[in-house]
N, C-alpha and C positions, 0 to 999 in steps of 0.2 A: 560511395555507399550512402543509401537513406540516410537520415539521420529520424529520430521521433522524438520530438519533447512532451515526458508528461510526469506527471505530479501523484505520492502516491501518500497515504493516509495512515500513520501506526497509530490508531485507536487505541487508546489504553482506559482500561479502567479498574478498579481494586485492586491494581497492581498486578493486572494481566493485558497481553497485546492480541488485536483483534488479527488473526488471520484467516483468508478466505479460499476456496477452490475454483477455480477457472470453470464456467461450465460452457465454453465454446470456441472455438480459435483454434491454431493450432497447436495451443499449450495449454489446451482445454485438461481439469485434473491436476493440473499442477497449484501449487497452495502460492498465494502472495498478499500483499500490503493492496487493499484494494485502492483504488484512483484511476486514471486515463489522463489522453491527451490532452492539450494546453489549444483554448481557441484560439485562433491569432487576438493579440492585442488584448490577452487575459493575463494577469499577475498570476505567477504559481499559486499565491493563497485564495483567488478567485477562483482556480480552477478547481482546486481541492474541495472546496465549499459546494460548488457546483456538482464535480464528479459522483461523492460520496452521497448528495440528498439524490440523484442518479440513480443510481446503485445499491444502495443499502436505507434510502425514504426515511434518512433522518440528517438536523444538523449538526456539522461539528463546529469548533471552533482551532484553528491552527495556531498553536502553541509555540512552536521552536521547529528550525527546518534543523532536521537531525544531520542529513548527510545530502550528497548528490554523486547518485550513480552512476558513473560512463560504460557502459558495457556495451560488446559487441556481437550482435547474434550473428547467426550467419545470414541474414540477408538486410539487417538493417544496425543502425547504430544507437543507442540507448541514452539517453540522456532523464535521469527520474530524478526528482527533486522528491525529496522524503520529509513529512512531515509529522513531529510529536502534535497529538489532536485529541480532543476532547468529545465525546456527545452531548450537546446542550439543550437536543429535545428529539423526542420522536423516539421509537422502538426500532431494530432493525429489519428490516423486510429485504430478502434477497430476490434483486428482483435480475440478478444478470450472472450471479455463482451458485453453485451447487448444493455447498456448506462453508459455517463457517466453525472455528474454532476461537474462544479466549483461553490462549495458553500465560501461564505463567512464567518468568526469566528462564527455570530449571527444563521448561518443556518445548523452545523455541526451535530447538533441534528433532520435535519426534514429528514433523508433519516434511512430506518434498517439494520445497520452497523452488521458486523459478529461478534459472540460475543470476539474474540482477539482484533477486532477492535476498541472495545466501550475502549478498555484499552489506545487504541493509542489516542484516541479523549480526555479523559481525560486528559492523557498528553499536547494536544496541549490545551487545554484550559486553564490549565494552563500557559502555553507560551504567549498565546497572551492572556491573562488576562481575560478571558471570564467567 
């Protein structure tokens, strides 16, 4: 099986985590930790940097790698490094989702997160004691 390494970004800020919607693929709709794949010969924390100014036209700064994913789709294999992230400048602009959401610890459950993702939510719930 495939394997895909890529790197994904829990933005937080006032005490809420940035969650986004898919708007293409074939889990286009489906809500996740925004980021992508890893270029060869890119450190997880390069690529994050990279990914998100990308995707969302701001930067952050990678804090603490929370967790890392192994999950298996049915046609390739997952491997996500997750990182606690900061925004250090710029405004969000989505330039590759649909929508996005800052939920709260209590609200991390009312959006349908992609199934790698429900692993990363676990983790933070455990974090922040939820």
């Amino acid at each position: 099986m495939k394997t895909i390494e890529v790197v994904a970004a829990i933005i937080h800020k006032d005490h809420k985590i940035l969650a986004t919607q898919r708007g293409y693929g074939d889990f286009k709709d489906g809500w996740e930790f925004p980021g992508g794949k890893m270029e060869k010969g890119e450190s997880p924390e390069a690529a994050i940097v990279r990914e998100i100014r990308e995707e969302l036209e701001v930067e952050i700064e990678p804090e603490k790698l929370i967790t890392t994913v192994e999950y298996d789709y049915p046609n390739f294999h997952l491997t996500m490094h997750c990182f606690l992230s900061r925004i250090v400048s710029g405004e969000i602009v989505l330039t590759e989702h649909e929508a996005a959401k800052w939920l709260d610890k209590r609200e991390l459950d009312t959006v349908d997160w992609l199934p790698a993702d429900v692993e990363v939510v676990t983790e933070l719930k455990k974090v922040f004691g939820v």
